[in-house]
N, C-alpha and C positions, 0 to 999 in steps of 0.2 A: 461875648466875654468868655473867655474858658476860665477851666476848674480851678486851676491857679489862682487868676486872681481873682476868683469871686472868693476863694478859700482866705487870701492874704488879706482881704477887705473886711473881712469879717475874724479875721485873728484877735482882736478887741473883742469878742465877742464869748470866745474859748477861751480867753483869758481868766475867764469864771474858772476853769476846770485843770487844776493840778492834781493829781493823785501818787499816793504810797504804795509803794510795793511789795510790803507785806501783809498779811492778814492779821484780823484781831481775836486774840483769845477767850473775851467776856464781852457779851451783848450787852453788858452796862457800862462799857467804855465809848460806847457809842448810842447817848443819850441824847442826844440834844442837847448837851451844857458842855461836856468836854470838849476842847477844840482839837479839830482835827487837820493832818496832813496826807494830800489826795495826791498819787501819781498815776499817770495815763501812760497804758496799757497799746492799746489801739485804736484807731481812729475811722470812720467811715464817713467822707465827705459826699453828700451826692446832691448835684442840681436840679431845678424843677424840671430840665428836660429831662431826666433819667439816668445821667451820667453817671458814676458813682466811680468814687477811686479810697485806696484803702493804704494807709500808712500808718506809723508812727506821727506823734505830735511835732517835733518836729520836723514832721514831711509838711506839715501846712502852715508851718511857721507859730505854732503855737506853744503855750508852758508845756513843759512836761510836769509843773508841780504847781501848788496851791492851797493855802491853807483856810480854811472853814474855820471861822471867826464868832462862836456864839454871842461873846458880849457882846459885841461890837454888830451883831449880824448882817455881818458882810463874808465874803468870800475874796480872797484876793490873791493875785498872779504875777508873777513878776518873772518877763522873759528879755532878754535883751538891754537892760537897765530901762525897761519900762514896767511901772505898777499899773495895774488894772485894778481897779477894786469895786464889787457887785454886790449893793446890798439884797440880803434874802428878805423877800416879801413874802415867803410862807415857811413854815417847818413844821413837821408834823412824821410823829411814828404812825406805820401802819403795818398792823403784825410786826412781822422782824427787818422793818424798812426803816431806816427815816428819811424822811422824803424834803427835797430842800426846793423852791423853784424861783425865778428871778425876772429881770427881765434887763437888758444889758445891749445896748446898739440894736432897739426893733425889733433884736429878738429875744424870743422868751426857752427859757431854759429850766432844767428838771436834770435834777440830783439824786439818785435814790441806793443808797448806800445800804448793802446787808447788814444788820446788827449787830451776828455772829460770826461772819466771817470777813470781814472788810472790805467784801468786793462790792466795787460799786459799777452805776450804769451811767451817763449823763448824755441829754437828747440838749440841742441847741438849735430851734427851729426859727426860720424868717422867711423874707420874699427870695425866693432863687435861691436859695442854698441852708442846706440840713446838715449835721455832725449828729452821730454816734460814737461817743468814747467809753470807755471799757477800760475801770485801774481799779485800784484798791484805796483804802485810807485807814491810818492811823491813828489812833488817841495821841494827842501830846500829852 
């Protein structure tokens, strides 16, 4: 199977991860209660064989946006008139992170958004294929 479609098999899965494009001004707009809007940066898809390919989100058919849902603590994506929606099973600051993680089609995923500046990380690991995305996020 190549990179493609193991990437488009698991687009459900990245659905977790939309990111904003601008940064945030006060580490207390990103708390853990205000909700936020995540837009993706860049992407590194790579297979258990070693393969690796590097794009934008929609090079592997994923959102480029997403918004982090406190009350609700879900995460959710909407690309193509499709919603995805992933509830957070952990949240927690650490130092100037908050760290969000899930788990969403087998695989398990990590959010870890900077406090003070909005840049975020997010890893989305499973059997055969791994994402690195790279965006930012906003307070609503």
């Amino acid at each position: 199977m190549n990179i493609s479609t193991k990437v488009l098999s698991a687009a459900a899965v990245l659905g977790i991860t939309l990111f904003a494009t601008s940064s945030v001004s006060a580490k207390d707009e990103i708390d853990g209660k205000a909700n936020l809007l995540c837009a993706a940066f860049d992407v590194m898809a790579c297979l258990d064989s070693g393969v690796c390919s590097r794009g934008e989100a929609r090079t592997f058919d994923l959102p480029e946006f997403m918004k982090v849902d406190f009350k609700q603590q879900a995460v959710t994506a909407t690309s193509g008139g499709k919603t995805v929606n992933s509830p957070i099973k952990n949240s927690e600051i650490s130092g100037n992170q908050l760290v969000l993680q899930g788990i969403e089609n087998n695989h398990g995923w990590t959010i870890a958004i900077h406090r003070e500046t909005g840049r975020m990380n997010v890893s989305s690991v499973g059997y055969e294929v791994s994402f690195s995305m790279f965006g930012a996020c906003k307070a609503l």
